[in-house]
C-alpha positions as CSV (number, residue, x, y, z in Angstrom):
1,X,1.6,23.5,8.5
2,X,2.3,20.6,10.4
3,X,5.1,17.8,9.6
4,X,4.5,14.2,9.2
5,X,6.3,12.0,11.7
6,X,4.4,8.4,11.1
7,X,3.7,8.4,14.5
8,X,-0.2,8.7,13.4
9,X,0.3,6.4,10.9
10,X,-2.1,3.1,10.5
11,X,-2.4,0.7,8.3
12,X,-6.2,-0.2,7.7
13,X,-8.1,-3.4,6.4
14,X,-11.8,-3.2,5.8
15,X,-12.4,0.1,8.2
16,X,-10.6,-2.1,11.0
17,X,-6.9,-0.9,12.3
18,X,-4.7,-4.3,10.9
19,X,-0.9,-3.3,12.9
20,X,1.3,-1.2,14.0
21,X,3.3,0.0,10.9
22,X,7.1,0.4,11.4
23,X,7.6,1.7,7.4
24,X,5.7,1.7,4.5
25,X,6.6,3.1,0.7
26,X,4.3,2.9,-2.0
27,X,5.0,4.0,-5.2
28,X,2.7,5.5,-8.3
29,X,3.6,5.4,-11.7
30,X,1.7,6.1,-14.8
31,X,2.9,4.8,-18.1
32,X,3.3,7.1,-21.0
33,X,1.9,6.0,-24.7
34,X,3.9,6.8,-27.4
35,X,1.7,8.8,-30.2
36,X,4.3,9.7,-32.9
37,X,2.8,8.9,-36.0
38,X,5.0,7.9,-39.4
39,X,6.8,10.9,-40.7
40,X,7.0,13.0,-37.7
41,X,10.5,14.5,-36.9
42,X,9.5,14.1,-33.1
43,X,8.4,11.8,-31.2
44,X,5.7,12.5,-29.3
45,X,3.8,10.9,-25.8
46,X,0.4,11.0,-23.9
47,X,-0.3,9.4,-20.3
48,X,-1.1,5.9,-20.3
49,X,-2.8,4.0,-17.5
50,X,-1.7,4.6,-14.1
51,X,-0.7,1.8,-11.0
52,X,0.9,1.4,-7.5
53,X,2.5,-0.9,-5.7
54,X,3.9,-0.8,-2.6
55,X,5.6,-2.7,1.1
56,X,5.3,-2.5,4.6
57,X,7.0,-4.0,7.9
58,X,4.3,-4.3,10.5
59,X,4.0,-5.2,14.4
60,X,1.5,-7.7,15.1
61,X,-0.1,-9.5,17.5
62,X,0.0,-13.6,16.4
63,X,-3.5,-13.8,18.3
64,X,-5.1,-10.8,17.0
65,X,-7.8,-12.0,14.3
66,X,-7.7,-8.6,12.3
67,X,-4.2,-8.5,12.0
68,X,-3.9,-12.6,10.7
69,X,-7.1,-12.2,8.8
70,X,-6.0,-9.5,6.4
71,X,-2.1,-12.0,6.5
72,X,-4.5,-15.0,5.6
73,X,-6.0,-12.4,2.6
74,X,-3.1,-13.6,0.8
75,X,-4.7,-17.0,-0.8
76,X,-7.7,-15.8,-1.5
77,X,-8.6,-14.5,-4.9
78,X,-10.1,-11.4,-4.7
79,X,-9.2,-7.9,-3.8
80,X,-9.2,-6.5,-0.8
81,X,-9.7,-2.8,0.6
82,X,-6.2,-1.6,2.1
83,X,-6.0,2.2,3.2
84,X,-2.6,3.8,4.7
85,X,-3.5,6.7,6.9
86,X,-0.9,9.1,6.9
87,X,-2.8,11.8,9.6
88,X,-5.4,11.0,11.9
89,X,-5.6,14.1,12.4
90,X,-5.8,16.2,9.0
91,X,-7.4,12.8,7.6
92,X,-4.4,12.4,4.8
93,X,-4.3,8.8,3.5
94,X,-3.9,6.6,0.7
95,X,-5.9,3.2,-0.1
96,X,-7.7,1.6,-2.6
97,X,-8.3,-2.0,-3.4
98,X,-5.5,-4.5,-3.9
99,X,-3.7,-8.0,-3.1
100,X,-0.8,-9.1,-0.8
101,X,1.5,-10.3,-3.2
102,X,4.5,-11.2,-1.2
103,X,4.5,-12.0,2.9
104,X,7.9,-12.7,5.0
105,X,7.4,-13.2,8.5
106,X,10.6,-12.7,11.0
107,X,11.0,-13.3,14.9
108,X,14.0,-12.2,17.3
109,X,14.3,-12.8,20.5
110,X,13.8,-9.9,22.3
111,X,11.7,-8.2,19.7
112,X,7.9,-8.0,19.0
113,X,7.0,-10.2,16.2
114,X,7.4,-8.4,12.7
115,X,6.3,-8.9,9.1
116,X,7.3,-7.6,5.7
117,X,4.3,-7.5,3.1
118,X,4.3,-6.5,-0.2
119,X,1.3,-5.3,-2.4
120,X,-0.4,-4.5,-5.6
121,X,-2.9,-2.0,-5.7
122,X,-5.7,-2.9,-8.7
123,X,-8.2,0.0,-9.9
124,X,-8.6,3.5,-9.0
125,X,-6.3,4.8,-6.1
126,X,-7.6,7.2,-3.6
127,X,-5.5,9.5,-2.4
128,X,-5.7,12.3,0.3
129,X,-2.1,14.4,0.6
């Protein structure tokens, strides 16, 4: 069993390889429905609907047309198709369709330019551990 390092990781837009990915977290929840009905001692739960959101900081390229293309994504009004790949190699990912919800750009001197994005993921989630 092998470990994961990152250092296979990509972030994906459309099939096409969008930037280098310093760190990304995304996290799944699922909300529970409460079922108790009137007169129970107990209260009592089933699972509701599920969702992810999630953040990454990415190296890009300014003149790279995939990596600003899936930046520009954020004023338009549809969902896109994002995919994380966590192993090129054993083909572990996560992706599904979603919406950049939050972009802040940063430049150092000295350093490559970076970005910070953040995301909602809307509709079935596809995941491959």
């Amino acid at each position: 069993m092998g470990v994961l390092t990152g250092s296979d990781g990509q972030l994906k837009h459309n099939n096409a390889v969008v930037a280098k990915c310093r760190n990304w977290s995304l996290t799944i929840s699922r909300n529970s429905v409460e079922t108790t009905s009137l007169g129970a001692a107990d209260r009592s739960y089933t699972p509701g609907v599920k969702g992810a959101t999630g953040s990454a900081s990415l190296f890009y390229d300014p003149e790279d047309s995939t990596t600003t293309g899936f930046l520009n994504t954020i004023m338009s009004d549809t969902s896109q198709a994002v995919e994380f790949v966590l192993d090129k190699i054993n083909g572990q990912k996560v992706g599904g369709s979603g919406f950049i919800t939050s972009i802040t750009p940063s430049v150092s001197v000295g350093e490559a330019q970076a970005c910070e994005i953040a995301f909602q993921l809307s509709g079935t989630l596809d995941m491959n551990f």
